[in-house]
C-alpha positions in Angstrom: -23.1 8.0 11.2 -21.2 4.7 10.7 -21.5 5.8 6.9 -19.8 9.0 7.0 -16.8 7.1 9.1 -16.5 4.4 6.3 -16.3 7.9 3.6 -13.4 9.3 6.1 -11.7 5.9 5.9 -11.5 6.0 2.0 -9.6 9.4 2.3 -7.5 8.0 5.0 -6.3 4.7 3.0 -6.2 6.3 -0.9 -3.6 9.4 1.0 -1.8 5.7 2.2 -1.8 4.3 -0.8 0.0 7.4 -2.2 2.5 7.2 0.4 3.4 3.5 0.4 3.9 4.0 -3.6 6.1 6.9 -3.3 8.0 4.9 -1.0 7.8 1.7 -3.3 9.1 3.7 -5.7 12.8 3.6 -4.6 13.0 -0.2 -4.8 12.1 -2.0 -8.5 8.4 -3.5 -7.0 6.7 -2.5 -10.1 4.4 -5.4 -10.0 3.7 -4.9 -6.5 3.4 -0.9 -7.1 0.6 -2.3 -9.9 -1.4 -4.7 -7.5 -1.0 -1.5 -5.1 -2.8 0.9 -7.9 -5.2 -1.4 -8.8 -6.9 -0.9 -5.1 -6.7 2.9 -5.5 -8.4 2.6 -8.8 -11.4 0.8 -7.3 -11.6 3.9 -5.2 -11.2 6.6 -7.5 -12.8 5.5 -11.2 -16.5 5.8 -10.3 -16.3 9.7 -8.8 -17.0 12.2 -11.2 -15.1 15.0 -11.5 -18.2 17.5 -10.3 -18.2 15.9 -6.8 -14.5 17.1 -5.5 -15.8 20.8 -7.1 -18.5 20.6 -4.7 -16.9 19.6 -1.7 -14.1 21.7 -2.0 -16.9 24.6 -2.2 -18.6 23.7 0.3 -15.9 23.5 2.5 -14.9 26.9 1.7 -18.4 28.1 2.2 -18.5 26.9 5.2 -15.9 28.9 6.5 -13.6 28.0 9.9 -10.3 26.6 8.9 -10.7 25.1 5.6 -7.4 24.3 4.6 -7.4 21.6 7.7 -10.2 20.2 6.1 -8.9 19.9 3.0 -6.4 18.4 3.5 -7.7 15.2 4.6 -9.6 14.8 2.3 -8.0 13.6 -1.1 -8.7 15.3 -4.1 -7.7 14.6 -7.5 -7.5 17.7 -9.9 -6.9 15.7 -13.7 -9.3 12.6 -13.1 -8.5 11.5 -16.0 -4.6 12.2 -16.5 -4.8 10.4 -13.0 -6.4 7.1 -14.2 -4.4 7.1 -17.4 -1.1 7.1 -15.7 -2.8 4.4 -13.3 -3.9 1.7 -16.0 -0.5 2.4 -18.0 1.2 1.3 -15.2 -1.0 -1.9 -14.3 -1.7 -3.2 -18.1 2.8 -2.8 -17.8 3.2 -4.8 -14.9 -0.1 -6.7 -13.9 -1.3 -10.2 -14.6 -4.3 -10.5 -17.1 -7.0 -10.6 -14.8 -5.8 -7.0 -13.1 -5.3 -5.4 -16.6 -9.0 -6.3 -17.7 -10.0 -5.1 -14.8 -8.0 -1.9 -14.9 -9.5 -1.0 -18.4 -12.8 -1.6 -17.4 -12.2 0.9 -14.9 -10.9 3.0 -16.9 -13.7 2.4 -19.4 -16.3 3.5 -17.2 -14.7 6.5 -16.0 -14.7 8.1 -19.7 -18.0 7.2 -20.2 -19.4 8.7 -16.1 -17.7 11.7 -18.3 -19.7 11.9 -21.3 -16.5 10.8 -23.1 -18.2 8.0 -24.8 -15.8 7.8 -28.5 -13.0 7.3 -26.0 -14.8 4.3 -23.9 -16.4 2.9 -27.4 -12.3 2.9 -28.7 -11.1 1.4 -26.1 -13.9 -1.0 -25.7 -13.3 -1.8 -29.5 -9.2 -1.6 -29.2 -8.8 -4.2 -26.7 -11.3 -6.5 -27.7 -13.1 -6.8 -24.5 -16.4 -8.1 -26.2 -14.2 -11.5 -27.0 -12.0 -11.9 -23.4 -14.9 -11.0 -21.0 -16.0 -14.4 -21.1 -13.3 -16.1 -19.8 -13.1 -13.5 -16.8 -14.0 -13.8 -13.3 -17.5 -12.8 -12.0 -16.4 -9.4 -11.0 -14.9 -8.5 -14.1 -17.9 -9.3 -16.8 -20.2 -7.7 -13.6 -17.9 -4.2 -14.6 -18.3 -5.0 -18.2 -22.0 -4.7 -17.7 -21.6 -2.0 -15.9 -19.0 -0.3 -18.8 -21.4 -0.6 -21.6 -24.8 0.3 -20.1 
């Protein structure tokens, strides 16, 4: 049960983030916007695009009012265009450590989608092979995670 409350709190904070960056947007906090979209990335990089299909259907199978339902929970239609936008904006503004992180993310998403040439490329087009060594602990642990 305590599970399912932690899962409700990930929809509560990433529908947060969203509005705190709209409302960042306003002000020129682009590295703070980037430290901001680096936390929503840890929550949204590892879902495959199949498991928002099947909650929205079976929400709607369920029946009641589904639109209230819904609507707490967050849902992200282009996964991908969504994560691109994302690490654009963090490799701009972020420090080194954020940005390798960031791509790694990003890394292991194409690849969670079968889109292997596009994680081998950008594997290969930042040099990651060469940098990870110098990382932190949590960023050659993603590495690991990016190429197996």
């Amino acid at each position: 049960m305590e599970y399912l409350q932690r899962i409700n709190d990930e929809n509560v904070l990433l529908n947060v983030i969203d509005k705190i960056l709209d409302f960042l947007a306003e002000f020129d906090t682009e590295e703070l916007r980037a430290r901001i979209m680096v936390i929503k990335l840890t929550y949204l990089y590892y879902k495959h695009d199949s498991i928002y299909e099947k909650i929205k259907d079976r929400i709607k199978n369920k029946g009641g009012d589904s639109s209230e339902k819904l609507n707490k929970i967050y849902f992200v239609d282009d996964s991908q265009k969504l994560i691109d936008e994302i690490v654009k904006h963090i490799v701009k503004y972020s420090p080194p450590r954020m940005r390798v992180k960031a791509t790694l993310n990003q890394i292991y998403h194409h690849a969670l989608h079968n889109r292997v040439r596009e994680a081998r490329d950008l594997l290969m087009k930042t040099h990651m092979a060469t940098l990870i060594s110098s990382q932190p602990v949590e960023n050659q642990i993603l590495y690991n995670r990016s190429i197996t």
